[in-house]
C-alpha positions in Angstrom: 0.0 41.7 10.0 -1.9 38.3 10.7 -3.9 36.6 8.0 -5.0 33.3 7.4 -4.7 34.0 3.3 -1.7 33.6 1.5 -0.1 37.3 1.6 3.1 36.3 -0.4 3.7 34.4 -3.4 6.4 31.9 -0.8 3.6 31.1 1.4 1.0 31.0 -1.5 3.7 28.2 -3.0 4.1 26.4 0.1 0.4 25.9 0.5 0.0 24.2 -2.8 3.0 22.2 -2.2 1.1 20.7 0.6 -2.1 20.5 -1.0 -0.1 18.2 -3.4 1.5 16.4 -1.0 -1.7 15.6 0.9 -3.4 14.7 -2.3 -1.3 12.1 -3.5 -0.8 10.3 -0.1 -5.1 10.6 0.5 -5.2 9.5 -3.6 -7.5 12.6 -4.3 -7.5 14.5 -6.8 -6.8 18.6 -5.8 -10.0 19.5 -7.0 -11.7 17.0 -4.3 -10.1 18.6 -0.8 -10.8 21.9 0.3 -9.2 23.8 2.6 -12.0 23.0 5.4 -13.3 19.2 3.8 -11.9 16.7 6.9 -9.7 14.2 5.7 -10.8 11.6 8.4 -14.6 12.4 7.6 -14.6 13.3 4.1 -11.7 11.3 2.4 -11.2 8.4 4.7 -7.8 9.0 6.1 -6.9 7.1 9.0 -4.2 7.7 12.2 -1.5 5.7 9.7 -2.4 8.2 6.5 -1.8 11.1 9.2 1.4 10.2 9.9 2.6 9.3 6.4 1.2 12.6 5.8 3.0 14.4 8.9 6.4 12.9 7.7 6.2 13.5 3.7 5.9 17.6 4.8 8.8 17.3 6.5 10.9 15.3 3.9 9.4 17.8 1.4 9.6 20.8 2.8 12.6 20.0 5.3 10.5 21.3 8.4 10.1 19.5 11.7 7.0 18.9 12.7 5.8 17.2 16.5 3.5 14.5 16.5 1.3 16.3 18.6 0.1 18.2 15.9 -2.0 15.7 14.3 -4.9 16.7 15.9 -4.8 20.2 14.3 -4.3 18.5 10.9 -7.4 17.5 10.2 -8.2 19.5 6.9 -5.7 21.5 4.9 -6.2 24.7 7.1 -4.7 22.9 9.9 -1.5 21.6 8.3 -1.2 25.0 6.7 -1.5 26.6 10.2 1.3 23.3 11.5 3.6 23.7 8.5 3.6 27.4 8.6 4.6 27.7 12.5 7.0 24.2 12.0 10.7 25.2 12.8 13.6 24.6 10.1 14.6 21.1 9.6 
């Protein structure tokens, strides 16, 4: 079964882990990101944000993630999509 939703409460958990996490380093409130609003184009993030972004999920959620997946995390889809495939720190 392959969904883009949430299917269990885990995955549902994770996701609003990262919201948070992506929040606080963009200082945003939750209510201002969607999942599709661009954090370059609609928040103002830059490469260095990105990063600190890329390495607070994986301090947080002890996953490793390669830099060559910044260019899918562009909006919260994406870094669901990265964190969800990242392997076990």
């Amino acid at each position: 079964m392959t969904s883009t939703a949430p299917t269990t409460s885990t995955e549902a958990d994770r996701n609003e882990q990262v919201k948070e996490i992506v929040c606080e380093i963009l200082e945003i409130d939750v209510e201002e990101v969607t999942e599709t609003s661009l954090f370059k184009e609609d928040h103002g993030a830059d490469s260095l944000l990105a990063i600190e972004i890329l390495a607070a999920l994986e301090r947080n959620l002890h996953v490793t993630i390669d830099q060559a997946e910044l260019s899918r995390m562009v909006n919260l889809q994406g870094v669901y999509a990265v964190v969800g495939e990242a392997p076990a720190a």
